[in-house]
matplotlib code that plots the C-alpha trace (Angstrom):
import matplotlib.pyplot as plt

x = [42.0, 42.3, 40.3, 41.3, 38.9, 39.5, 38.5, 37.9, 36.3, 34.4, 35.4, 34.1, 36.6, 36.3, 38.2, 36.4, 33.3, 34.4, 33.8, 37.1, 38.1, 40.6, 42.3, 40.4, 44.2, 44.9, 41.7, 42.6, 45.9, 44.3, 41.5, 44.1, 46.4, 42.8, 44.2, 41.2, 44.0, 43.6, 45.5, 43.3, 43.6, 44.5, 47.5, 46.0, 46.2, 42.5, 40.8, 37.8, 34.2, 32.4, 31.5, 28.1, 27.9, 26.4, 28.3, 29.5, 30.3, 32.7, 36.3, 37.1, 40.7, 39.6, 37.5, 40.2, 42.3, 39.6, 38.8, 42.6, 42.7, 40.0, 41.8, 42.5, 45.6, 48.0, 47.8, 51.6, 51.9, 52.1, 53.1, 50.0, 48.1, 49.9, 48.4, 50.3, 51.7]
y = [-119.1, -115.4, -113.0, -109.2, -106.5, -103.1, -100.2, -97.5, -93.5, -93.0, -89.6, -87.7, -86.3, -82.3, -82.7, -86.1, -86.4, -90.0, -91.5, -92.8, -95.2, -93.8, -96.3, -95.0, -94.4, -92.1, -90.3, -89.8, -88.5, -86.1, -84.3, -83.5, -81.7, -80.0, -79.5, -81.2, -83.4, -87.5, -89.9, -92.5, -96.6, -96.5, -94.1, -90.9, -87.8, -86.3, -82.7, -83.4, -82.1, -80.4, -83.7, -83.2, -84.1, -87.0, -90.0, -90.2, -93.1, -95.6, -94.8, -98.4, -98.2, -97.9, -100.7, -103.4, -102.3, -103.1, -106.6, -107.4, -106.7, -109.0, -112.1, -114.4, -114.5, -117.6, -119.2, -120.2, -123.9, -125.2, -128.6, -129.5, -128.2, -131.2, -134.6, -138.0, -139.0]
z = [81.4, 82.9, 81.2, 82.0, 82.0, 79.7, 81.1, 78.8, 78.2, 75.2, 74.3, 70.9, 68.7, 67.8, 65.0, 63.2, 65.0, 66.0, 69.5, 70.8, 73.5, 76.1, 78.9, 82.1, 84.0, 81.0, 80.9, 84.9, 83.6, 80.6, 83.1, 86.0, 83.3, 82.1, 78.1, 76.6, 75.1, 75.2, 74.4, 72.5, 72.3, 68.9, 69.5, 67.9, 70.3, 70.7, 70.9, 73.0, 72.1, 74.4, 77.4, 76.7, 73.2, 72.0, 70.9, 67.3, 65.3, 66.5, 65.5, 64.0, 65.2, 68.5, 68.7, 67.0, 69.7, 72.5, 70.8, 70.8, 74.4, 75.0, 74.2, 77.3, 79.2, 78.4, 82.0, 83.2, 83.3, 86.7, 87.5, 89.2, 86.2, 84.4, 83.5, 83.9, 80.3]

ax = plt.figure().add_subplot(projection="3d")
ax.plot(x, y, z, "-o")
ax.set_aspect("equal")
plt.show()
């Protein structure tokens, strides 16, 4: 079993007061074109807060898409992996 690793930015929404989870390699993406603009794991484009506020509540959208992405890996089926019948 191969368990991959998420990494994620928690950044508050202006607009809802939610705090959403960005891909790290997007957030990269977002600050280097400096609009303020990221694109969130749930699909929704968001309008950053100011970086120094605090949390909000979870957006819940957000956070099924992290637990989805937490789900092993199917491992490819080697022959050596395989037990005599």
């Amino acid at each position: 079993m191969v368990w991959t690793r998420l990494l994620y930015i928690k950044v508050m929404g202006a607009d809802d007061g939610l705090s959403h989870r960005v891909a790290q390699p997007v957030y990269d993406q977002c600050v280097a074109c400096g609009e303020g603009r990221y694109l969130a794991l749930r699909g929704k484009v968001v309008l950053a807060a100011a970086m120094i506020t605090q949390p909000g509540p979870v957006c819940r959208l957000c956070l099924a898409s992290v637990t989805a992405g937490l789900e092993p890996e199917p491992r490819a089926t080697d022959r050596r992996d395989r037990r005599p019948s």
